[in-house]
C-alpha positions in Angstrom: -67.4 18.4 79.1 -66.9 15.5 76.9 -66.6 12.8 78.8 -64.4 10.0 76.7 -65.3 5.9 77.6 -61.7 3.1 77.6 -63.3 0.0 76.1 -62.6 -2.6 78.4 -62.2 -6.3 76.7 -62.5 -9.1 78.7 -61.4 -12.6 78.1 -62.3 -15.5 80.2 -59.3 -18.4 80.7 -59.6 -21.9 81.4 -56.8 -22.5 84.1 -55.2 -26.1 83.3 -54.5 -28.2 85.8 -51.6 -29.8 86.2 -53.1 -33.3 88.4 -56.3 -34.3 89.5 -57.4 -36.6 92.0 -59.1 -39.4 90.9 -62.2 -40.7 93.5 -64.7 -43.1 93.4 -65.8 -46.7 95.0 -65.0 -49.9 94.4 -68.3 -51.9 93.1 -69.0 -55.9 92.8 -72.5 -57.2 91.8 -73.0 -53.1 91.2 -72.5 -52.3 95.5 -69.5 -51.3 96.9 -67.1 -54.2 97.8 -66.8 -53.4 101.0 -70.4 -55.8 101.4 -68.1 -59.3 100.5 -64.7 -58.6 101.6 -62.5 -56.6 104.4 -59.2 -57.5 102.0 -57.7 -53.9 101.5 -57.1 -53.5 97.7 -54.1 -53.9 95.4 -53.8 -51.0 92.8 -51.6 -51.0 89.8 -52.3 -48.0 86.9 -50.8 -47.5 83.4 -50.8 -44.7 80.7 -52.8 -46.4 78.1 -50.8 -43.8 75.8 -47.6 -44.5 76.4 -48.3 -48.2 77.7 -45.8 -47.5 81.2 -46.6 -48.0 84.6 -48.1 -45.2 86.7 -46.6 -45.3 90.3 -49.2 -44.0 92.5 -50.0 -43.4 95.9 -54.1 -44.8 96.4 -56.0 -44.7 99.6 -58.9 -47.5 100.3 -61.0 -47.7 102.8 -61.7 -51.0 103.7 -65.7 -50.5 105.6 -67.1 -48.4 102.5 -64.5 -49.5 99.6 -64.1 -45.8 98.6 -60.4 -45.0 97.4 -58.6 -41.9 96.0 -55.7 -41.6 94.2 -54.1 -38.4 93.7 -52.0 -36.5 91.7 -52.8 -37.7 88.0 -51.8 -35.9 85.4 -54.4 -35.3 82.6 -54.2 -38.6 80.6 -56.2 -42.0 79.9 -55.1 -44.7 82.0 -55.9 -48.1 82.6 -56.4 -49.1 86.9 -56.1 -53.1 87.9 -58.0 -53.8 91.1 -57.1 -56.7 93.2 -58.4 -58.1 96.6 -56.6 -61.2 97.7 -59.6 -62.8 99.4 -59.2 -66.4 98.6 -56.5 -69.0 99.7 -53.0 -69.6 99.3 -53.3 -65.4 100.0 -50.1 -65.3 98.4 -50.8 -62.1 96.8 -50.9 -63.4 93.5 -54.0 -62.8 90.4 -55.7 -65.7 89.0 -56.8 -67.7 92.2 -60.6 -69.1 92.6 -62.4 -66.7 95.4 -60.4 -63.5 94.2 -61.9 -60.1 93.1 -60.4 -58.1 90.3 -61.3 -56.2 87.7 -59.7 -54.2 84.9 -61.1 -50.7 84.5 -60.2 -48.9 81.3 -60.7 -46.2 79.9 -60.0 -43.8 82.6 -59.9 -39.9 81.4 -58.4 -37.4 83.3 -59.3 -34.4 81.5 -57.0 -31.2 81.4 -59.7 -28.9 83.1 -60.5 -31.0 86.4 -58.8 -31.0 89.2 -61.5 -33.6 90.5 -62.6 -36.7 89.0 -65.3 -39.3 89.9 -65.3 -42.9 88.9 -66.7 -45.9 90.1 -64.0 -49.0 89.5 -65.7 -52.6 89.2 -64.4 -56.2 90.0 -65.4 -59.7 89.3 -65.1 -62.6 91.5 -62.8 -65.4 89.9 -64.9 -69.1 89.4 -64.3 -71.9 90.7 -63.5 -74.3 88.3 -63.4 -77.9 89.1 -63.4 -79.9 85.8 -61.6 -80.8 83.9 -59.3 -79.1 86.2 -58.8 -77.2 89.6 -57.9 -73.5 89.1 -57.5 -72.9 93.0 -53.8 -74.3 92.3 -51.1 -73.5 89.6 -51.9 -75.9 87.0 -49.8 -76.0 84.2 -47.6 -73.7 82.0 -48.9 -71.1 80.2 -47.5 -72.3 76.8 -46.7 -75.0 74.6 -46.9 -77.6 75.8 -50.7 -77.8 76.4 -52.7 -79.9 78.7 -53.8 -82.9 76.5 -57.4 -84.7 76.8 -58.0 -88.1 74.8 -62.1 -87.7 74.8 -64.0 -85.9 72.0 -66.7 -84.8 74.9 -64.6 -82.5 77.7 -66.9 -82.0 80.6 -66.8 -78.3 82.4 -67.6 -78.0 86.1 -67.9 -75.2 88.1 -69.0 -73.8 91.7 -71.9 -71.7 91.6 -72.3 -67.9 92.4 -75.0 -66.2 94.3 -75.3 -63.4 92.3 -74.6 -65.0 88.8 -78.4 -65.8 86.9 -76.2 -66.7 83.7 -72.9 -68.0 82.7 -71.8 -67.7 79.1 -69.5 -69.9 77.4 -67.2 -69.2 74.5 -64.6 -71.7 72.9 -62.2 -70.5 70.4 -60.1 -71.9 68.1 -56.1 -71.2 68.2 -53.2 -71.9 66.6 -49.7 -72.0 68.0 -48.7 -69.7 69.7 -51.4 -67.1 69.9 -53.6 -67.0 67.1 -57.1 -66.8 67.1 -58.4 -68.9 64.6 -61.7 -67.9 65.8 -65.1 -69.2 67.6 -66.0 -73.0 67.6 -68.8 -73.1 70.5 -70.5 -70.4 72.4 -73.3 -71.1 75.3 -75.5 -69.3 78.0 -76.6 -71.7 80.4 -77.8 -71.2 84.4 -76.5 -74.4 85.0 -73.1 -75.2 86.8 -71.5 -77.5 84.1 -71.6 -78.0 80.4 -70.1 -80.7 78.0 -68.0 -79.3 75.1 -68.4 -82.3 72.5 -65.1 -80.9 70.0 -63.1 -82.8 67.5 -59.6 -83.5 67.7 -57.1 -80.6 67.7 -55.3 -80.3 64.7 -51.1 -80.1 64.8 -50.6 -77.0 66.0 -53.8 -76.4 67.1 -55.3 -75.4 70.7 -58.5 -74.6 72.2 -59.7 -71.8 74.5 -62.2 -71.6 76.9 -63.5 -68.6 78.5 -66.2 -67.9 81.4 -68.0 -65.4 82.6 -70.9 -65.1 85.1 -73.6 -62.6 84.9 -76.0 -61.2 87.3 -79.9 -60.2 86.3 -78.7 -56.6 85.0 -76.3 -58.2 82.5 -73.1 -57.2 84.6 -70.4 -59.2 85.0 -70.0 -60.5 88.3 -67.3 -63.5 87.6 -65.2 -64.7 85.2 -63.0 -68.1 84.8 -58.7 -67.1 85.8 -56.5 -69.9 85.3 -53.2 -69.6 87.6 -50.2 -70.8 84.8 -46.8 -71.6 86.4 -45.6 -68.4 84.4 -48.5 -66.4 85.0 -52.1 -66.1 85.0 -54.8 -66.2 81.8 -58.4 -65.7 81.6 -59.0 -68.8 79.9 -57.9 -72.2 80.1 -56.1 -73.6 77.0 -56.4 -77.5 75.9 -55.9 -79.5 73.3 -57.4 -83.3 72.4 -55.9 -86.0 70.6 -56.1 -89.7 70.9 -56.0 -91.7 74.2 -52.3 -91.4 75.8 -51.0 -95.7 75.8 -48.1 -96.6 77.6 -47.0 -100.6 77.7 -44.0 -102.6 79.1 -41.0 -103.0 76.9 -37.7 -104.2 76.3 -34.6 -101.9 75.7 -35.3 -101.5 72.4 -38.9 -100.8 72.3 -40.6 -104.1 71.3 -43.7 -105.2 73.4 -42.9 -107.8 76.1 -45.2 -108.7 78.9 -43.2 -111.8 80.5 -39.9 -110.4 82.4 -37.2 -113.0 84.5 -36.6 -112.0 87.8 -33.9 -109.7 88.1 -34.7 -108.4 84.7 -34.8 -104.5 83.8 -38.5 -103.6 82.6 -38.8 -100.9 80.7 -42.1 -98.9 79.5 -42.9 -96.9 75.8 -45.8 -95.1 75.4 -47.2 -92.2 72.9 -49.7 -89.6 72.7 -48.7 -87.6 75.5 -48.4 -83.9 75.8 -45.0 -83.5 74.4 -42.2 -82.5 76.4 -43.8 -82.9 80.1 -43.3 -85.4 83.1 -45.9 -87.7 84.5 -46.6 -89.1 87.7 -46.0 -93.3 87.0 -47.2 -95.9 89.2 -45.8 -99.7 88.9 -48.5 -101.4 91.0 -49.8 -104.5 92.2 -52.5 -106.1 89.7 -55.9 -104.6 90.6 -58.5 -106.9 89.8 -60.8 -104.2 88.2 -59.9 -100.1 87.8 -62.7 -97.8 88.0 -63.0 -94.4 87.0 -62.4 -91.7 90.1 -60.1 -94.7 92.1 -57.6 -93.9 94.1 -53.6 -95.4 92.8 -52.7 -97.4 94.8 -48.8 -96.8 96.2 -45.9 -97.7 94.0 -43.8 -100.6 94.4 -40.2 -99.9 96.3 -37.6 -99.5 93.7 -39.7 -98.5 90.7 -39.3 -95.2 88.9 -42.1 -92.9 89.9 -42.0 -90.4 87.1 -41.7 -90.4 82.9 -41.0 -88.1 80.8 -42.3 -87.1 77.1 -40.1 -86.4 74.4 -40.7 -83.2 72.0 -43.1 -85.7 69.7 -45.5 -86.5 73.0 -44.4 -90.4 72.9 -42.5 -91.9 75.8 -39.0 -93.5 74.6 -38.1 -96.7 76.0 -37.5 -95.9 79.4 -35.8 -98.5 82.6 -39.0 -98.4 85.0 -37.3 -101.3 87.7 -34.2 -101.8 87.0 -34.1 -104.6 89.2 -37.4 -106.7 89.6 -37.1 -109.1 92.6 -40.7 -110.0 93.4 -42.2 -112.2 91.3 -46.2 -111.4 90.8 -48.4 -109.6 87.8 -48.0 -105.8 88.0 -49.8 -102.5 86.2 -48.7 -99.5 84.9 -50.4 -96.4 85.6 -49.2 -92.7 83.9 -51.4 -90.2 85.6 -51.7 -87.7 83.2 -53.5 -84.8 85.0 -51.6 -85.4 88.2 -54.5 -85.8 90.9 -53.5 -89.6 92.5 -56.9 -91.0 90.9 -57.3 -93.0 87.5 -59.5 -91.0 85.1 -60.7 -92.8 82.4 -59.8 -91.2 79.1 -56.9 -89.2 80.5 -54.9 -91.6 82.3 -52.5 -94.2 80.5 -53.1 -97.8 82.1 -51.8 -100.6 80.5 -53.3 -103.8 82.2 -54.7 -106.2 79.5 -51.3 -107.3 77.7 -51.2 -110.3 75.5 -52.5 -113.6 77.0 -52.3 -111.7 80.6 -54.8 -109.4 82.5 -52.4 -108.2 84.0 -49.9 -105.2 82.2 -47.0 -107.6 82.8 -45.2 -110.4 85.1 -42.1 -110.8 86.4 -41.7 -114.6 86.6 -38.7 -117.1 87.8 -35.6 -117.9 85.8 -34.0 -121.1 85.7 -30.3 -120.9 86.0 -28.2 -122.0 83.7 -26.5 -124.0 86.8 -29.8 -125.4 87.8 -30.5 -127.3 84.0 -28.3 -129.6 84.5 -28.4 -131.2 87.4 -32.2 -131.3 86.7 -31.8 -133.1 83.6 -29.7 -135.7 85.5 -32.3 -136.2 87.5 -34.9 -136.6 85.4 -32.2 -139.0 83.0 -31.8 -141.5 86.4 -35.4 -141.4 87.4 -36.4 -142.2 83.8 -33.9 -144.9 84.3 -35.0 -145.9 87.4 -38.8 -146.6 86.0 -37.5 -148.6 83.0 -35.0 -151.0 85.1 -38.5 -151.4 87.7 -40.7 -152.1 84.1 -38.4 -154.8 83.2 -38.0 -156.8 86.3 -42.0 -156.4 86.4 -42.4 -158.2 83.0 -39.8 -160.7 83.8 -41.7 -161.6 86.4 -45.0 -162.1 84.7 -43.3 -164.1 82.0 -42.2 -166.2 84.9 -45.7 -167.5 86.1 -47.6 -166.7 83.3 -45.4 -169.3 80.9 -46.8 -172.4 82.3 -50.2 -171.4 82.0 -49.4 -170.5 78.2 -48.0 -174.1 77.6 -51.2 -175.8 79.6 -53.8 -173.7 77.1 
């Protein structure tokens, strides 16, 4: 019997999956993050291929820092992870004491229906010169934040597990263009002074900071909370020291004012188009840097603002000046209550004064004349008293004349 053999053929197929779920923990300083904070994370995903928002559903546990998110169709995505672990806890990026980190790429491959992956954070610096990045500090845009020094000092709070911080510097032209690299540093130390030349018209400067622990892994990195947002770099500019002096209404110095008189203030090299803090004080014998303003007087304006060109036009400052005395002027540029020397306008040492300016008594026109009457009938009074005096002497000293 011939026995006849069906050929079998047998094909093996790779079953795509439609979603995976993506696991993994949440690292700082390369352990999970559950070691430095008890904040439950903030996710937020996109499709780095289509560049929309991914809305999912995550899971975090807050005693291990393991999360899942599931469902995720096959794709490269990009994952933001936040912890909200530092004051004002308004749930907002860009605050000193926060984690993040941006984790990208992310594959989801087509075959998986499981994927592990570790997501890493950084812990945002401190910075506290030139200024404080634990507040909302200034727009993120034109105009800039404007220094008068060549030399900008850079001060930070220190982290446990950084061993280096590396500093970079770029050069930028309005509005976003990198112009390139004009300083770069690695120090261990908690400042660093950035000695820069001017900014040219147009022109900004950017500097970035990033803390690194002994494995070379980023452990912090400088935020910057803008009123419109938040950056990972603060932007500057430096041009010549900001002056501001008192005026009259059309501009022209003048340091002597009657009482009653409107003083008014000019200034330039400002950031353009931004209001300052202004202070109308008492003369201080001597200003130091660091030194608290003293209050303003009642009735003076308490705020100036720049025009597009960063100069102050002539502006009414006391509209009514009833105390007599020598006064200064104080615009406090970076807003913190305290002179700072090279950032701070203060006009004090006005022509024959060391004072900014005085505020002195008028004579009334209704007062000249009567004086000069006075002064006529006294001065007539003295010569009448001169003569009978001499007539007098002539009297008794005749007949000793004719005897000699």
């Amino acid at each position: 019997m011939l026995l006849g053999f069906l050929a079998f053929s047998i094909q093996t197929y790779k079953v795509r999956a439609e979603s995976a779920t993506l696991f993994g923990t949440v690292l700082y300083d390369e352990k999970p993050i559950s070691q430095f904070t008890s904040i439950a994370a903030v996710f937020w995903l996109q499709n780095e291929t289509s560049g929309n928002t991914f809305f999912a559903n995550p899971t975090y546990n807050t005693s291990t820092g393991e999360y899942s998110i599931p469902n995720m169709p096959p794709g490269e995505y990009g994952i933001s992870v936040f912890f909200d672990s530092a004051s004002p806890f308004n749930g907002k990026e860009g605050f000193a004491g926060d984690f993040d980190g941006w984790n990208v790429p992310i594959d989801i491959p087509e075959d998986q229906s499981t994927v592990n992956q570790n997501l890493t954070v950084a812990k945002t610096l401190h910075l506290t010169s030139p200024v404080d990045n634990s507040a909302t500090i200034a727009p993120w845009s034109s105009p800039r934040t404007t220094y008068s020094m060549t030399e900008v000092t850079f001060m930070w709070d220190s982290l446990a597990e950084a061993s280096s911080y590396h500093i970079r510097i770029d050069d930028y032209q309005e509005p976003s263009t990198d112009i390139g690299p004009v300083l770069t540093n690695v120090t261990s130390n908690v400042s660093f002074n950035a000695t820069l030349p001017m900014s040219l018209d147009n022109h900004f400067y950017d500097f970035w900071l990033y803390a690194y622990n002994l494995n070379g892994v980023i452990v912090g990195k400088l935020m910057v909370p803008y009123g419109s947002g938040y950056g990972w770099d603060f932007q500057f500019r430096l041009s010549p020291q900001p002056v501001a002096e008192s005026c009259n209404l059309t501009g022209d110095l003048k340091s002597n004012f009657d009482l009653g008189e409107t003083v008014y203030l000019t200034g330039a090299n400002f950031s353009a188009s931004k209001t300052f803090n202004l202070f109308i004080v008492i003369d201080q014998a001597t200003w130091t840097n660091g030194m608290t303003i003293p209050d303003s007087l009642p009735g003076t304006l308490t705020n100036v603002s720049t025009d597009s060109s960063g100069d102050i036009p002539p502006t009414a400052i006391w509209t009514d000046s009833q105390a007599t005395g020598n006064y200064d002027i104080v615009v406090d540029v970076d807003g913190n209550g305290q002179y700072n020397v090279g950032i701070d306008a203060l006009y004090v040492n006005a022509t024959e004064l060391t004072a900014g300016f005085s505020v002195v008594p008028e004579f009334l026109p209704s007062l000249i004349l009567p004086l000069l009457i006075t002064i006529t009938l006294l001065a007539i009074g003295i010569k009448k008293m001169t003569e009978r005096r001499k007539l007098k002497t002539e009297a008794h000293g005749g007949q000793i004349n004719k005897d000699l």
